[in-house]
C-alpha positions in Angstrom: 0.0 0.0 0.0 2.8 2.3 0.7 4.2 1.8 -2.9 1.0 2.6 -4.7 0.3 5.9 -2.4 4.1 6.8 -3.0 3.7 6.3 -7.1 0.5 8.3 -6.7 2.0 11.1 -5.1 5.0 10.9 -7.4 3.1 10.5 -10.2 1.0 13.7 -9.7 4.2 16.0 -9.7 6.1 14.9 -12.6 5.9 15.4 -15.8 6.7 12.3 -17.1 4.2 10.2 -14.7 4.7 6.6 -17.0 8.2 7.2 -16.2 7.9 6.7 -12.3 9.0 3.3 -10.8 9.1 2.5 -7.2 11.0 -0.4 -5.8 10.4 -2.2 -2.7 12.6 -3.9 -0.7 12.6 -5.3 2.1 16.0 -4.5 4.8 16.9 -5.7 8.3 15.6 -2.7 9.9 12.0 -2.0 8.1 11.3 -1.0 4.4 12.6 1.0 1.9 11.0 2.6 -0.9 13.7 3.4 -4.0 12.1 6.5 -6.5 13.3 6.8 -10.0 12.1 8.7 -12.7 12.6 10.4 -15.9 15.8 12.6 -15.5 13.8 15.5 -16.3 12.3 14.9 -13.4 14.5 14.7 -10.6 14.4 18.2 -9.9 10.8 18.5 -9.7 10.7 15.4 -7.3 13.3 16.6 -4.7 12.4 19.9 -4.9 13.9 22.8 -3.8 16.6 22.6 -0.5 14.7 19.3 -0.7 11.5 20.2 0.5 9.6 17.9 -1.7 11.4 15.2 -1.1 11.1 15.9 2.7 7.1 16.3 2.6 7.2 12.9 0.6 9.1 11.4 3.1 7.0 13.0 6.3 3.9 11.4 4.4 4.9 7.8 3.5 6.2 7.7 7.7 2.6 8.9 8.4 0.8 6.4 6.5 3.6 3.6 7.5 2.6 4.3 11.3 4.9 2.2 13.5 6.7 0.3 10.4 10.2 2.0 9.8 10.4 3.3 6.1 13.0 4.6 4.1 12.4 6.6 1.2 15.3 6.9 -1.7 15.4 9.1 -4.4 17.8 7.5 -6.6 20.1 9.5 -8.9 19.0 8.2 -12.9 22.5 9.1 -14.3 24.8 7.9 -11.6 25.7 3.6 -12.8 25.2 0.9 -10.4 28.4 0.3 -8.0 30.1 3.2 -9.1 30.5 6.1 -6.3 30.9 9.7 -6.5 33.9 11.3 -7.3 
């Protein structure tokens, strides 16, 4: 359920809304939910100082209640294994 409301959310700021995909997986310490979508995107999702990304965030933990959820905005451009130089 927290996926779909996340991909809902997402999906109503975005321009490219077919573009959104969330991932969940499941860790040793709760959830997390991984965002990606269409590199035009990014900006819009995060938001500026992060603010959108922050009210996304305080939303999923509401709906989550006592669950522990982590929310991931993950970088489009940046390759797999490969850290930031």
């Amino acid at each position: 359920m927290l996926a779909e409301a996340l991909e809902h959310l997402v999906q109503g700021i975005v321009t490219h809304p077919e573009d959104v995909r969330i991932r969940d997986k499941e860790l040793r310490h709760g959830r997390m939910l991984e965002v990606r979508v269409h590199p035009d995107d990014v900006g819009k999702v995060i938001g500026r100082q992060g603010r959108t990304a922050s009210a996304l965030r305080t939303v999923v933990q509401a709906l989550a209640g006592r669950e522990q959820v982590r929310v991931d905005f993950v970088d489009v451009d940046r390759k797999p294994g490969r850290g930031r130089r």
